[in-house]
N, C-alpha and C positions, 0 to 999 in steps of 0.2 A: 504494500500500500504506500503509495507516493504524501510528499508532506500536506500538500494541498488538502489531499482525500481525510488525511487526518485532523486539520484543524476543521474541515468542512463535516468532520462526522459522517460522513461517506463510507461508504464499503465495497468492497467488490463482489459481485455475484460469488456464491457457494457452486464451484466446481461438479459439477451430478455426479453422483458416485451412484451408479447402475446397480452395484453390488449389492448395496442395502435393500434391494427386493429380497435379496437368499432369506432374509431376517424372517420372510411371512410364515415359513413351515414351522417354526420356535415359536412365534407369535403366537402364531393357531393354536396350540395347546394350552399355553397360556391363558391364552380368550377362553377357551371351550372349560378350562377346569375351574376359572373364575366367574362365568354368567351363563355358559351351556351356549353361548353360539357357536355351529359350525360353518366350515366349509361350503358353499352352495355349487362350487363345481364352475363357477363364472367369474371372469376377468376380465378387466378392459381398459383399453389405451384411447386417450383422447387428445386429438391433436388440429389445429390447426390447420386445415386444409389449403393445398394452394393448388391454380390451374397447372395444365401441360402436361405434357407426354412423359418428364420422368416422375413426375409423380404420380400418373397414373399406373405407369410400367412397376414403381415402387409397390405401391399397392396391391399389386398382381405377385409380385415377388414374395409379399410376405403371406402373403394366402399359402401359396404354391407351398413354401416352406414351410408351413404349420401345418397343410394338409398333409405332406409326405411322411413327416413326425406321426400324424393321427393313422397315416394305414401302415404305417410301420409297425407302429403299437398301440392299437386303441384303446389295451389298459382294462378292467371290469368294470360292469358298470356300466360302458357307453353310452350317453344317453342318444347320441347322433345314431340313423341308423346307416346301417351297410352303403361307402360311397359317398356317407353326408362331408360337409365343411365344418370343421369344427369353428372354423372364423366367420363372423356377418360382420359387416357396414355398416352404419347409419350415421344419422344426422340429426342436431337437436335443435332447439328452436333459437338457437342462437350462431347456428353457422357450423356450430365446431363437429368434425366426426369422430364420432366412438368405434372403434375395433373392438369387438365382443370375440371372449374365448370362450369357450365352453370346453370342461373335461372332465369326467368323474370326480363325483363329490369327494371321493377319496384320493383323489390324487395333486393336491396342491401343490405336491412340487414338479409336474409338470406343469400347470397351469403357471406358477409363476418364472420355470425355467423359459414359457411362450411369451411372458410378459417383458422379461429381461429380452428377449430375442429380438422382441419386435422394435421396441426403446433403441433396442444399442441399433439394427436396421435404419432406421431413422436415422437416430445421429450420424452414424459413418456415411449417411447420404446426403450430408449438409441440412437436414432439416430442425436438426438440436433444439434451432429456435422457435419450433411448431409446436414443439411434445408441450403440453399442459399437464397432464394427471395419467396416471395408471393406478385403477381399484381392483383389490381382490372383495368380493360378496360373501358375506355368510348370512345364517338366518336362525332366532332360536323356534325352538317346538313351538306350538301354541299352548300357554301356560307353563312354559318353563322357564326354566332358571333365562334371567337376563330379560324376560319379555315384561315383566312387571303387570302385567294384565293378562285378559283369557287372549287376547287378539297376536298374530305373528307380528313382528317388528323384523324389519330389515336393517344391517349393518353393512357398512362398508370399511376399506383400512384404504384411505387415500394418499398414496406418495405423489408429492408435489417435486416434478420434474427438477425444477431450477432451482428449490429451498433445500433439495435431499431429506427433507424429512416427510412424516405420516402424520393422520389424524383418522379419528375414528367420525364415521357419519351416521347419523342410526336415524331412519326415518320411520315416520308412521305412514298406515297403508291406508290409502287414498285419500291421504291427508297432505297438503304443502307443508308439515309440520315436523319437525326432530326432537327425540328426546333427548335433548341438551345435558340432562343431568346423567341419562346412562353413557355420554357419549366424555363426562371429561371422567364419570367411574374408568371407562373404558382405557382411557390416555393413563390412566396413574397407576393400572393395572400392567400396562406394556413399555411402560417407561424404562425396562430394563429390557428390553427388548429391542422396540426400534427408536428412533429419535424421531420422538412427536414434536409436532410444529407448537412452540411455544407462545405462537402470536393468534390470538383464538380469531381474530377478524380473517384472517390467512384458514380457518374451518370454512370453504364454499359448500354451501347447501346440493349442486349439483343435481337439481330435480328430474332432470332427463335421464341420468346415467342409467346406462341397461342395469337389470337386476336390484334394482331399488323400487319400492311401495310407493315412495313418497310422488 
């Protein structure tokens, strides 16, 4: 950091360290033995979309390569059936697209080895400064530990690309609404685990993300 930057209280952007996805299969037990949320089997990358052809061909690439992983070893479970994509597209109401993984609920460190995949893709293809968020989803029983009600509640664990840190999201179902309060239990339970974002305004609600209630 240059002297300027310091008397200006200025910082430099935090370096993405890609690796701190590995942290989610530690995590998850954690989670699951502290409030009973598991795994839901769904991940997703959110980025920034731009025209043209390599980013189009990008897109194509990382299908390709997640699908080949998926008939190589589809793993038990499968929810996909015989042939299917384990990856879908979309778009939310604000522009940005979602890459959705899907892979047995029991198998998260696949799902987050796709997540890591797809991020670092990106990056090495100059797009670093498109990636916004990648969420892994989990979800507790209805009436169980963590749901605090008879009703399902949805969780997510959100790494913010450029911060390198997580936060937990927990939304209510068909409700624009979050439970805030299980959502900073959640942060103080994992805080030995991943580096949660300590700046609670830095929590986006993220209403469209696949595999979220809210």
């Amino acid at each position: 950091m240059g002297l300027l930057d310091s008397i200006l209280g200025r910082s430099r952007p935090v370096r993405p360290d890609l690796d701190r996805l590995f942290g989610l299969p530690a995590a998850a037990l954690t989670l699951q033995a502290g409030t009973g949320f598991v795994p839901t089997g769904a991940g997703a990358v959110c980025f920034a979309a731009v025209e043209g052809g390599a980013f189009a061909r990008l897109k194509g690439d990382v299908r390709d390569l997640l699908d080949v992983e998926a008939s190589a070893d589809p793993g038990p479970g499968a929810g996909a059936g015989p042939g299917a994509s384990p990856v879908t597209y979309t778009s939310d109401a604000y522009g940005y697209t979602w890459l959705t993984v899907r892979r047995p609920a029991e198998d998260l460190i696949t799902l987050v080895n796709d997540l890591h995949a797809v991020n670092a893709l990106l990056e090495e293809a100059g797009f670093g400064p498109n990636l916004l968020c990648s969420l892994t989803a989990f979800h507790a029983p209805e009436g169980g530990a963590g749901s605090g009600t008879d009703r399902t509640r949805d969780l997510a664990l959100v790494y913010l690309y450029k911060r390198g840190t997580f936060y937990p999201l927990c939304t209510l179902p068909d409700q624009h609404k979050r439970d805030n309060a299980l959502e900073l239990q959640v942060a103080g339970l994992l805080k030995n685990d991943l580096r949660i974002e300590e700046d609670l305004e830095r929590w986006f609600p993220l209403w469209d993300a696949p595999g979220l209630a809210g």
